[in-house]
C-alpha positions in Angstrom: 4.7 7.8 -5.0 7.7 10.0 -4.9 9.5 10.8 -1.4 7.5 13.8 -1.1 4.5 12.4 -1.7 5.2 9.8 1.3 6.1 12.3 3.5 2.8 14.2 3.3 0.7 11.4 3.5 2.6 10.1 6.5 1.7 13.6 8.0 -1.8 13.5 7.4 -2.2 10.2 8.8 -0.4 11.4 12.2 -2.2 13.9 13.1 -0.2 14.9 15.8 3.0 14.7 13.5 4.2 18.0 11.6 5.1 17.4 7.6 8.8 18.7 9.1 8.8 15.9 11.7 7.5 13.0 9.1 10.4 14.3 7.0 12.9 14.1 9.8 11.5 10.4 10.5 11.7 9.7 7.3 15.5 10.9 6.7 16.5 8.8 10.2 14.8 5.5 8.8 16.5 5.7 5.8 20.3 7.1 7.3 19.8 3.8 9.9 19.2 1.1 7.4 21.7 2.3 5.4 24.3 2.8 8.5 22.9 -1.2 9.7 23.5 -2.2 6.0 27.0 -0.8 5.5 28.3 -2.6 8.5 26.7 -5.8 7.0 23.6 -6.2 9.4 19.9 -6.9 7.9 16.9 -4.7 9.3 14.1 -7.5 9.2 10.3 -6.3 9.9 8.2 -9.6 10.3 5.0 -9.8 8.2 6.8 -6.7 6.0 10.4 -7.6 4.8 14.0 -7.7 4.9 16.7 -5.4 3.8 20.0 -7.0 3.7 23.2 -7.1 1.8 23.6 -9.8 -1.5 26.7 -10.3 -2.7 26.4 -11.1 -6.9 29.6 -13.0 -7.7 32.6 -12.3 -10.5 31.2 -12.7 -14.5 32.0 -12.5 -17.5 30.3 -9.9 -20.2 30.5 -7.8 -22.9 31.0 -4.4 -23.5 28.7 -2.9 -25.4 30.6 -0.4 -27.5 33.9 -2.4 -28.0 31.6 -5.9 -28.2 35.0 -7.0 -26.1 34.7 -10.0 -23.3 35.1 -8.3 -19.8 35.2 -9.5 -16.3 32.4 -8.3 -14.2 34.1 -8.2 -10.8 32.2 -9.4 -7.8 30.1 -6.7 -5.5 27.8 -6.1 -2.7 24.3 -4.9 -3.6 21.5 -3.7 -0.8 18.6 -6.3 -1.5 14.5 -6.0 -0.2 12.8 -9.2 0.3 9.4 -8.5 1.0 7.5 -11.0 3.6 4.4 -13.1 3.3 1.9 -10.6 5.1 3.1 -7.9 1.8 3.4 -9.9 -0.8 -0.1 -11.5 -0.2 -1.5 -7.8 0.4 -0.2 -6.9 -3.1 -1.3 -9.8 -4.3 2.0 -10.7 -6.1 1.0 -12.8 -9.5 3.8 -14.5 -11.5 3.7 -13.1 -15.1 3.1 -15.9 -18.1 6.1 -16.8 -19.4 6.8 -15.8 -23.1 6.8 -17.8 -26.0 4.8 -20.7 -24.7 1.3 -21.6 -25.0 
């Protein structure tokens, strides 16, 4: 489902909400877990998730083209982690490893 698609459907639910207004809610929500991420808060909805900041550490790798070692230099990445209430609704199933029998 595309943002579009969201937007419409979260319309037709609220019946008393316009597709304009479910786009404007939809715009907000997004501009204020960004604006609560970037000043390195977490937005936490119980039963549904977490959004918060992860920081991934310096590494090493390897340049594809050159096949020359580089450093990967340490960043900040925006991280989802859904709740139990979610992850039991969508039934979240561990795929088989591969390889072993």
């Amino acid at each position: 489902m595309n943002k579009q698609e969201f937007i419409d459907k979260l319309a037709k639910m609220s019946e008393a909400r316009t597709k304009k207004e479910s786009e404007e809610f939809v715009n907000d929500y997004h501009a204020l877990v960004r604006d609560v991420l970037k000043e390195g808060g977490k937005v936490q909805f119980v039963n549904f998730g977490t959004y918060a900041i992860s920081s991934r550490a310096k590494r090493k790798g390897v340049n594809p083209r050159t096949r020359q070692a580089i450093v990967i230099p340490e960043k900040k990445v925006p991280k989802f982690t859904p709740g139990k209430q979610l992850k039991d609704a969508v039934k979240i199933v561990k795929p088989v490893g591969k390889g072993k029998k």
